[in-house]
N, C-alpha and C positions, 0 to 999 in steps of 0.2 A: 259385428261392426259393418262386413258390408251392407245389412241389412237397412242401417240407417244413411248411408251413405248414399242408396239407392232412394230411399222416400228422399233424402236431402235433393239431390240430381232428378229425378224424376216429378216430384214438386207434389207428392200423395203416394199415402199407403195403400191406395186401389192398384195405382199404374208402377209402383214398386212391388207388390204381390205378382201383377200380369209378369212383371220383367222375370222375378225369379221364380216363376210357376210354382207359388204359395199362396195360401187363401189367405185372405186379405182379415179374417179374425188371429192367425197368425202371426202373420204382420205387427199388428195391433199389438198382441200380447209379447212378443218379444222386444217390442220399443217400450214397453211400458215396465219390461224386466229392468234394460237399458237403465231410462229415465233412476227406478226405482234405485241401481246402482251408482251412479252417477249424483244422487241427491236431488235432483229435481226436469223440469223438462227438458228436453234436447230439444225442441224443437217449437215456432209459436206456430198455432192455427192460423192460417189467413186465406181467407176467402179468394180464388175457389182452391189454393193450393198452400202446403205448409212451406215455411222459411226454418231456414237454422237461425238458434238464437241467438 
């Protein structure tokens, strides 16, 4: 969870990887574990940073 909490507060899975010195496919793949449990997106894309949905 804090995983997502940090892309949510930080505004991207780049500078949420930097925060908790993980690679950013990482990242990636554990929001998408997330998502996957949850039933669908946590989160919407939005240029140049994500929002919570």
């Amino acid at each position: 969870m804090r995983i997502a909490i940090e892309v949510a507060r930080l505004g991207s899975f780049t500078a949420a990887s930097r925060e908790l010195r993980l690679s950013a496919p990482s990242v990636s793949r554990i929001m998408g574990e997330l998502e996957a449990d949850f039933g669908g997106p946590s989160l919407q894309p939005h240029d140049p940073s994500t929002r919570p949905d």
